[in-house]
DRENPA-3360 file (N, C-alpha, C; in nm, 2 decimals, always signed):
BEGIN
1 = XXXXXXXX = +0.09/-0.12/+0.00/+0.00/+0.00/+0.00/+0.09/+0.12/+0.00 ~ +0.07/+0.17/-0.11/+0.13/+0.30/-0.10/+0.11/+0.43/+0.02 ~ +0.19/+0.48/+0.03/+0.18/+0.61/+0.18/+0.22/+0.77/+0.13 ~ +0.16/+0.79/+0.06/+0.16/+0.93/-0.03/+0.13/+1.04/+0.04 ~ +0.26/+1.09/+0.08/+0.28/+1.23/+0.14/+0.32/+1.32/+0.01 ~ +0.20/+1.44/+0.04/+0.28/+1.54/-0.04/+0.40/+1.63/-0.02 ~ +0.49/+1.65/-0.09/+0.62/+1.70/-0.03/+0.65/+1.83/-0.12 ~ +0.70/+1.88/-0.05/+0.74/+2.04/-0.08/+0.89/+2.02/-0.16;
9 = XXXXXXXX = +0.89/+2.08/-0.28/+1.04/+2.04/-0.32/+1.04/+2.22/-0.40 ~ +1.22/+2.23/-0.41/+1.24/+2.43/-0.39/+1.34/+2.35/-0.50 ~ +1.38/+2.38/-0.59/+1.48/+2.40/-0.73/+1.52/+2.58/-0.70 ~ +1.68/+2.63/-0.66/+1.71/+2.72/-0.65/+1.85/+2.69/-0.73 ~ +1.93/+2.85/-0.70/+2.05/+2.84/-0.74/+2.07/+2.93/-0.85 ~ +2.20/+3.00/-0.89/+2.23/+3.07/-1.01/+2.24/+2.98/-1.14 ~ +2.23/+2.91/-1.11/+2.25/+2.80/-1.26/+2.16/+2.76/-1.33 ~ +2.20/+2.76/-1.46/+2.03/+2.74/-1.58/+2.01/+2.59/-1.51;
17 = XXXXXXXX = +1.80/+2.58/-1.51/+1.83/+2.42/-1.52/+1.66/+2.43/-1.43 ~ +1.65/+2.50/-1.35/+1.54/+2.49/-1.21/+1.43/+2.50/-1.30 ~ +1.41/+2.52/-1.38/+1.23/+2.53/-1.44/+1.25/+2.36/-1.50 ~ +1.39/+2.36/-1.57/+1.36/+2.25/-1.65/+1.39/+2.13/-1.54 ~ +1.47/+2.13/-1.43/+1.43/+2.06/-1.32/+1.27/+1.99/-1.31 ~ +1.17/+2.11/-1.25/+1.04/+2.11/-1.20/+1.01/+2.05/-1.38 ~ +1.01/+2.06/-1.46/+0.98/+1.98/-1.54/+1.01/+1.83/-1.57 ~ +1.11/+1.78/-1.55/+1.10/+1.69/-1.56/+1.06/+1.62/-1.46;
25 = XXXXXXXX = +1.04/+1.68/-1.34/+0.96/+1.61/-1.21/+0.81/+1.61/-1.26 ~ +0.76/+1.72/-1.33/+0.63/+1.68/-1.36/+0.62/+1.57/-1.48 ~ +0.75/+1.55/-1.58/+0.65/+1.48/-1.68/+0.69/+1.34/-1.60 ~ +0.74/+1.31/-1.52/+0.76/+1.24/-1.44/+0.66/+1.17/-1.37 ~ +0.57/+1.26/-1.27/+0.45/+1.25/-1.26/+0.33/+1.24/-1.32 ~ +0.31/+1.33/-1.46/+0.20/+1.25/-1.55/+0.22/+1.09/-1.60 ~ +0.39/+1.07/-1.59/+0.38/+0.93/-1.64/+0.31/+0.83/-1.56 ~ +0.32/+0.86/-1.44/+0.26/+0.79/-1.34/+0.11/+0.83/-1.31;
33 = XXXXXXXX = +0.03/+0.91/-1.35/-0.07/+0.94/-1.36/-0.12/+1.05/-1.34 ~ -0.02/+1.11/-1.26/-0.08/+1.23/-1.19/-0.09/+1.35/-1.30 ~ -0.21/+1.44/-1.24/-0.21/+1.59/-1.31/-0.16/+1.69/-1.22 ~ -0.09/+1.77/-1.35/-0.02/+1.89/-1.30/-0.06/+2.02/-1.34 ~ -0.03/+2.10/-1.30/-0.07/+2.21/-1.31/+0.10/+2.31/-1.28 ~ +0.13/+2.41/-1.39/+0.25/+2.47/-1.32/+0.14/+2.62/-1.36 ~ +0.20/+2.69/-1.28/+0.17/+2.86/-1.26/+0.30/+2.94/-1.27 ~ +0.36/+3.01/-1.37/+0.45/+3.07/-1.42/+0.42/+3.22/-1.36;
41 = XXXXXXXX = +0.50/+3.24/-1.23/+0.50/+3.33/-1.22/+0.54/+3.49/-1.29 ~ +0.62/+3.48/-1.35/+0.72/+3.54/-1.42/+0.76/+3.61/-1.59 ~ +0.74/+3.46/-1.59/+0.74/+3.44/-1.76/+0.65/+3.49/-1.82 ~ +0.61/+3.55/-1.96/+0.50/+3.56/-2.03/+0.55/+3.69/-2.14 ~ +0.67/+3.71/-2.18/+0.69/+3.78/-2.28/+0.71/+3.74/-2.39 ~ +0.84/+3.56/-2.40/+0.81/+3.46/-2.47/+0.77/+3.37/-2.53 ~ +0.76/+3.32/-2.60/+0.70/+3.16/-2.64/+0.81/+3.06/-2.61 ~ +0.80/+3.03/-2.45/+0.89/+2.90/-2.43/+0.80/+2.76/-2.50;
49 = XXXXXXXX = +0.89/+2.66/-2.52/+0.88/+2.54/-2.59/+0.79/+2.45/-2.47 ~ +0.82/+2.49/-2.38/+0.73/+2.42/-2.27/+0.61/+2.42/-2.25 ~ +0.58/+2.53/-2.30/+0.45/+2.55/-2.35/+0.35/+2.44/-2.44 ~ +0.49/+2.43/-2.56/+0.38/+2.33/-2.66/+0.39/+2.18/-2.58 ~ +0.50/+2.20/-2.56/+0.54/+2.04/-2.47/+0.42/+1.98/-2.36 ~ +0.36/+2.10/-2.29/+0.28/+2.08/-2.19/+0.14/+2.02/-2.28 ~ +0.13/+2.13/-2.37/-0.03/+2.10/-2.48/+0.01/+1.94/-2.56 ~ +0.08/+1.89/-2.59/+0.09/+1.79/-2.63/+0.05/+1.66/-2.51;
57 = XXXXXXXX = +0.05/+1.67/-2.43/-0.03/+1.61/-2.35/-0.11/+1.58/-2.26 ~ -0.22/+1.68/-2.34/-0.38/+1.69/-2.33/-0.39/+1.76/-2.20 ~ -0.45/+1.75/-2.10/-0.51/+1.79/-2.00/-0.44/+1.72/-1.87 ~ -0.37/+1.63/-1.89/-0.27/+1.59/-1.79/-0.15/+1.72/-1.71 ~ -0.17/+1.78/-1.77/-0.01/+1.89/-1.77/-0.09/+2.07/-1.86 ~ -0.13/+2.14/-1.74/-0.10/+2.25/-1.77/-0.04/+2.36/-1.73 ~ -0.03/+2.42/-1.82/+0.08/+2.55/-1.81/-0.02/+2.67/-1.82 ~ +0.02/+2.75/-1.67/-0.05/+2.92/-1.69/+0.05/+2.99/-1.66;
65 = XXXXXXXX = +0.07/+3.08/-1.79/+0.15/+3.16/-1.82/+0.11/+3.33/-1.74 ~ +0.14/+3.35/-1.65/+0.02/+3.49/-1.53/+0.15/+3.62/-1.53 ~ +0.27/+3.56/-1.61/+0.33/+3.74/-1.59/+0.35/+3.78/-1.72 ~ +0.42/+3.90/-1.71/+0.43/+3.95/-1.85/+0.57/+4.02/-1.89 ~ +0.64/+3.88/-1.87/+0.84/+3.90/-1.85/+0.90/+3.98/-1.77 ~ +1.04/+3.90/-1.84/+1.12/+3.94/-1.66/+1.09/+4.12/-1.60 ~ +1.09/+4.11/-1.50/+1.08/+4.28/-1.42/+1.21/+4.35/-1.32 ~ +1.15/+4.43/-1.37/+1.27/+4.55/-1.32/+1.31/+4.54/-1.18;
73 = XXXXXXXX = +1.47/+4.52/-1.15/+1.50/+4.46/-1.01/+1.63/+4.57/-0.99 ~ +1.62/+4.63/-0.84/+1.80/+4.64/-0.84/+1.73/+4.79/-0.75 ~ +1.77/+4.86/-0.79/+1.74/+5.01/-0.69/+1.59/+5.03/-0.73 ~ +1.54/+5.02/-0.81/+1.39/+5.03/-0.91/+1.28/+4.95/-0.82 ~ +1.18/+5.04/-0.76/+1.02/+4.95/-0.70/+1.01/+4.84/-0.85 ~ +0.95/+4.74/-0.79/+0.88/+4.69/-0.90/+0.77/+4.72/-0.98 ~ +0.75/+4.71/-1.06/+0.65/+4.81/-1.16/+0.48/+4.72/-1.08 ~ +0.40/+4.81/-1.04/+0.27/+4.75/-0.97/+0.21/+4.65/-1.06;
81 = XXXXXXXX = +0.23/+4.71/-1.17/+0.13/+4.56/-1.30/+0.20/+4.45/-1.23 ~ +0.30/+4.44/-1.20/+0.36/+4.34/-1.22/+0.33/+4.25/-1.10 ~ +0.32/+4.38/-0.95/+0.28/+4.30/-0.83/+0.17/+4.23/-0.84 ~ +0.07/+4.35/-0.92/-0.07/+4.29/-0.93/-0.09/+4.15/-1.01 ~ +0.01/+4.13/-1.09/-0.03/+4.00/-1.13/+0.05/+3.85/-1.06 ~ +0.20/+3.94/-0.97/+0.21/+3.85/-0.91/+0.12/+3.78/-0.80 ~ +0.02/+3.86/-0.78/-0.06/+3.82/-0.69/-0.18/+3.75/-0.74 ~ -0.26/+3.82/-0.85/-0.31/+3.75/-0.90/-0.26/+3.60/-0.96;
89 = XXXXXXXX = -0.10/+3.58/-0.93/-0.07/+3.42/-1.02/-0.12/+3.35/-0.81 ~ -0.07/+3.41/-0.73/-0.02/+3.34/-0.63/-0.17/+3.33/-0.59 ~ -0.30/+3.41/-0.60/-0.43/+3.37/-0.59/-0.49/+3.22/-0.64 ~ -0.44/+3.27/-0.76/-0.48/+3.11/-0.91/-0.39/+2.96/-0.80 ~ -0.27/+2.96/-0.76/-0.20/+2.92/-0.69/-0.31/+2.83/-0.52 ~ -0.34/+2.95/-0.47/-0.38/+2.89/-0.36/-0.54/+2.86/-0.38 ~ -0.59/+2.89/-0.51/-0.75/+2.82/-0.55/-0.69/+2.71/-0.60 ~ -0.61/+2.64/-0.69/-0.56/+2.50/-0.76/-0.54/+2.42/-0.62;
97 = XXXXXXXX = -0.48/+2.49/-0.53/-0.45/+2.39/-0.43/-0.57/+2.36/-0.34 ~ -0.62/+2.41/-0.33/-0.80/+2.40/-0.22/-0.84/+2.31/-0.34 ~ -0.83/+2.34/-0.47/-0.96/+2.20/-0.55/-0.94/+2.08/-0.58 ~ -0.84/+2.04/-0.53/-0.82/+1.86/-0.50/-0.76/+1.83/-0.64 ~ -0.77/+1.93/-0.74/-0.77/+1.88/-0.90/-0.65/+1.82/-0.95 ~ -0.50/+1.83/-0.85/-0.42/+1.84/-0.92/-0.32/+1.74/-0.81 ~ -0.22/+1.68/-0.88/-0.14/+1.58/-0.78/-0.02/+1.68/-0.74 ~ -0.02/+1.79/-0.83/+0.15/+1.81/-0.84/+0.12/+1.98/-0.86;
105 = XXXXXXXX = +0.18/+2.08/-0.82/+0.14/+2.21/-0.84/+0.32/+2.29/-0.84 ~ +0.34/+2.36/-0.97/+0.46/+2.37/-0.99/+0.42/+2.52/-1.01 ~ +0.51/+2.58/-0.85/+0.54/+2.76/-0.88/+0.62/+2.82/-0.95 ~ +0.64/+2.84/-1.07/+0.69/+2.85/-1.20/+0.78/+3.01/-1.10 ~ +0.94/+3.01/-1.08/+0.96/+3.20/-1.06/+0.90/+3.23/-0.93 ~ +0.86/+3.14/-0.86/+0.79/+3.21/-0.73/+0.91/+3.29/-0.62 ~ +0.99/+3.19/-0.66/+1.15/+3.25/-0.53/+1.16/+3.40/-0.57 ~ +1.18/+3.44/-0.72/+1.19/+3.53/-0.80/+1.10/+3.66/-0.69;
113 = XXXXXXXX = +0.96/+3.61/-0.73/+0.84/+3.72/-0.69/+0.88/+3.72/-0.52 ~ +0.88/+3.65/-0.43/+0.92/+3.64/-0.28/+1.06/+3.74/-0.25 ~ +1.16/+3.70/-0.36/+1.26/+3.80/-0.33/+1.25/+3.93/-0.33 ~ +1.22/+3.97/-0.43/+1.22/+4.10/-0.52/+1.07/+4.19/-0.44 ~ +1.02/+4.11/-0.29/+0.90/+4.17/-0.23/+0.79/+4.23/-0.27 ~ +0.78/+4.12/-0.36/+0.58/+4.12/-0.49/+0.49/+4.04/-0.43 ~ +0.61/+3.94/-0.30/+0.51/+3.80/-0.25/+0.52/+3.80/-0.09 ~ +0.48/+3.82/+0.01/+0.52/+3.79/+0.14/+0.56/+3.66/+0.17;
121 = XXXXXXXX = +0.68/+3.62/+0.24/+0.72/+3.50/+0.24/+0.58/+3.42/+0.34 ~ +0.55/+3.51/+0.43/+0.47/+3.47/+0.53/+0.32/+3.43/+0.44 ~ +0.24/+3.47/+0.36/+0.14/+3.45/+0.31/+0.16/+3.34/+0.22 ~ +0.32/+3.30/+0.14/+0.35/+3.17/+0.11/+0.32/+3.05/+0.18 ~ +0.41/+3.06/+0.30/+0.40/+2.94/+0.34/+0.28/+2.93/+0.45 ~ +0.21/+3.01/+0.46/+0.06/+2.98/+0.54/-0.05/+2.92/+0.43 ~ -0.03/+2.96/+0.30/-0.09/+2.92/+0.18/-0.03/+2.77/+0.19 ~ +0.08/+2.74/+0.13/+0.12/+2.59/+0.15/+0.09/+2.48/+0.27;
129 = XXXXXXXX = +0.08/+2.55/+0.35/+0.06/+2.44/+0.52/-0.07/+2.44/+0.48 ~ -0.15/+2.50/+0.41/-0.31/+2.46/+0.44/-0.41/+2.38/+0.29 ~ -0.20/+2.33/+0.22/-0.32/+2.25/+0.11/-0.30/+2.15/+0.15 ~ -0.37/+2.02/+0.04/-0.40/+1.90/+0.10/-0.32/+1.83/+0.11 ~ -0.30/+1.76/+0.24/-0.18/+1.65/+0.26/-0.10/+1.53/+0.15 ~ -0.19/+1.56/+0.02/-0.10/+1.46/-0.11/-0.09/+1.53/-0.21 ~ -0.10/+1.71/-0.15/-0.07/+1.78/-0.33/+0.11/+1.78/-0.26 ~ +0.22/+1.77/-0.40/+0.33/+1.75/-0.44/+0.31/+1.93/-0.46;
137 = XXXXXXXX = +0.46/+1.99/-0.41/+0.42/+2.16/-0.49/+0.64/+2.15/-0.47 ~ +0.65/+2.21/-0.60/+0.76/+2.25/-0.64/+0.77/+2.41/-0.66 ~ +0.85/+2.50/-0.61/+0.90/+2.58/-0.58/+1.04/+2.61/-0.62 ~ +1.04/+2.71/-0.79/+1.19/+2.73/-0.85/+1.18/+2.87/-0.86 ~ +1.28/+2.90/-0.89/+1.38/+3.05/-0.91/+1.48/+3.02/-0.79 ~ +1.63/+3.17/-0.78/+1.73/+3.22/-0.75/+1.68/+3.28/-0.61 ~ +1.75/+3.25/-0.49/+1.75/+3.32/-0.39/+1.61/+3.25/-0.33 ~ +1.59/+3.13/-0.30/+1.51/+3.10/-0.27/+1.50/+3.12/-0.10;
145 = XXXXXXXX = +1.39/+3.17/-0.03/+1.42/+3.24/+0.11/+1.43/+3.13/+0.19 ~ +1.51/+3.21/+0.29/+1.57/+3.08/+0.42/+1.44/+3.05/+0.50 ~ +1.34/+3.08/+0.50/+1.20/+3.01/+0.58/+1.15/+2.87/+0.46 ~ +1.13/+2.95/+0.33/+1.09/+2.84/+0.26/+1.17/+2.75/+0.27 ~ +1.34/+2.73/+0.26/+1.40/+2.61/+0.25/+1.39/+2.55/+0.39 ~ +1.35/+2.59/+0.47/+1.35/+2.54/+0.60/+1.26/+2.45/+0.62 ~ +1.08/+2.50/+0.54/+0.96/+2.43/+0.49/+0.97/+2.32/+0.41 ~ +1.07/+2.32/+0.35/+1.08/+2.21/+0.20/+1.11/+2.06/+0.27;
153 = XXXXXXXX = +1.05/+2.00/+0.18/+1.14/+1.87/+0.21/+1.25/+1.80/+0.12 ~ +1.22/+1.90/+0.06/+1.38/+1.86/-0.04/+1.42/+1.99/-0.10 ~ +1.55/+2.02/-0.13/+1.58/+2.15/-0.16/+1.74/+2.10/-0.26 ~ +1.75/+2.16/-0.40/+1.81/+2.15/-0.48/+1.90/+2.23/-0.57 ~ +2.01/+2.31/-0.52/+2.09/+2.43/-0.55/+2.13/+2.37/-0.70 ~ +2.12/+2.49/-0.76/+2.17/+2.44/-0.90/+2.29/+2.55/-0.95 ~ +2.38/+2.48/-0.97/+2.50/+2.61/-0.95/+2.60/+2.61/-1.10 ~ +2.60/+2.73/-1.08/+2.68/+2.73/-1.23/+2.79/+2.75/-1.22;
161 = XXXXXXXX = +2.84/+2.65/-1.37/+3.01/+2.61/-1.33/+3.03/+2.70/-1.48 ~ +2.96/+2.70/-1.58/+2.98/+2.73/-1.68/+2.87/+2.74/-1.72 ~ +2.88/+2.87/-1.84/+2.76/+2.93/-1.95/+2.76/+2.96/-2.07 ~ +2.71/+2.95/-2.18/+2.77/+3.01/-2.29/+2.75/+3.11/-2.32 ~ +2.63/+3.21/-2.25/+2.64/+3.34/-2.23/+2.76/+3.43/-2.19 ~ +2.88/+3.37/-2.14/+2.94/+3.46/-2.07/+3.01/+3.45/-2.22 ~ +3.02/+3.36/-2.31/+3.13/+3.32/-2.44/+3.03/+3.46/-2.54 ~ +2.96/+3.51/-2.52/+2.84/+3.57/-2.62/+2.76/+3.49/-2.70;
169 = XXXXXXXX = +2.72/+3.38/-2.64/+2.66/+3.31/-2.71/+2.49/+3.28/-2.65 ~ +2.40/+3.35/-2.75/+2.23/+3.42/-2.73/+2.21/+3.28/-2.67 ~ +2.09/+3.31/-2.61/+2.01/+3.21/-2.56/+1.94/+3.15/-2.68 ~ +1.95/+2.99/-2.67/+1.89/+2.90/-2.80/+1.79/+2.83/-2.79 ~ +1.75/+2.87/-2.89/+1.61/+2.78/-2.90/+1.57/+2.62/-2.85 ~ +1.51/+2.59/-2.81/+1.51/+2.37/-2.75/+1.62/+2.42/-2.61 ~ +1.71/+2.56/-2.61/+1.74/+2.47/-2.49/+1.72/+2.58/-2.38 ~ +1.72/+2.72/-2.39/+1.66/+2.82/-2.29/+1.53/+2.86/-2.30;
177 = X = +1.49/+2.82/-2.40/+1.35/+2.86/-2.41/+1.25/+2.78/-2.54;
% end
């Protein structure tokens, strides 16, 4: 008899790899049956490939695309559109997790929105402790906060040894986006 705890898993780190991490953990999970659901906090300027990848199998695996590309970080407030929809993704977020609908719930950039103070860390993880004991939720971007990794049950630094960006070489198609 199987004993299916849902587990908190955090993909962080400067190194390319944490989305496509949380991805292969989901297609992972549809193989085995489950449905997923990821919420991109972040993204939505491009046409990532993961996109079609998710539509190619059916209703098992969806992708919501809730930002509208990367946002302005550094001495700069963040632009309000940008809070308001991070909130609006982290709403969509804690309704998926109340409706039983889904095995696996992937915060697409959530570390991202938590750092950059678009997300309270505290309204995170009071949202997570109150979903259901067998939803699976993965949690990626850079600078992931020292409360969340403390919450996780698994936590996965992805560190960069090397890039081809630094050589000038653009981001490619199939493999950053």
């Amino acid at each position: 008899m199987e004993d299916r705890r849902g587990l908190l898993m955090v993909y962080t780190g400067n190194g390319k790899g944490k989305t496509s991490a949380a991805m292969g953990t989901a297609f992972r999970a549809v193989g085995q049956g489950f449905k997923v659901l990821m919420i991109q906090f972040i993204k939505g300027s491009w046409h990532y490939g993961e996109l079609d990848s998710a539509g190619m199998l059916g209703d098992a695996f969806e992708i919501r695309v809730m930002g509208r590309g990367f946002v302005k970080v550094g001495a700069e407030q963040p632009d309000q559109e940008d809070v308001r929809l991070v909130q609006e993704a982290w709403n969509a977020a804690v309704e998926a997790m109340q409706s039983k609908k889904y095995d696996m719930l992937i915060l697409d950039e959530i570390n991202y929105a938590i750092h950059y103070g678009m997300l309270g860390i505290d309204q995170v993880l009071e949202g997570l402790a109150a979903r259901p004991g067998q939803l699976h939720v993965v949690c990626t971007g850079r600078n992931a906060h020292p409360k969340l990794v403390e919450a996780a049950d698994l936590v996965s630094e992805i560190k960069e040894i090397k890039h081809p960006f630094h050589k000038g070489v653009l981001a490619q198609r199939g493999i950053e986006y």
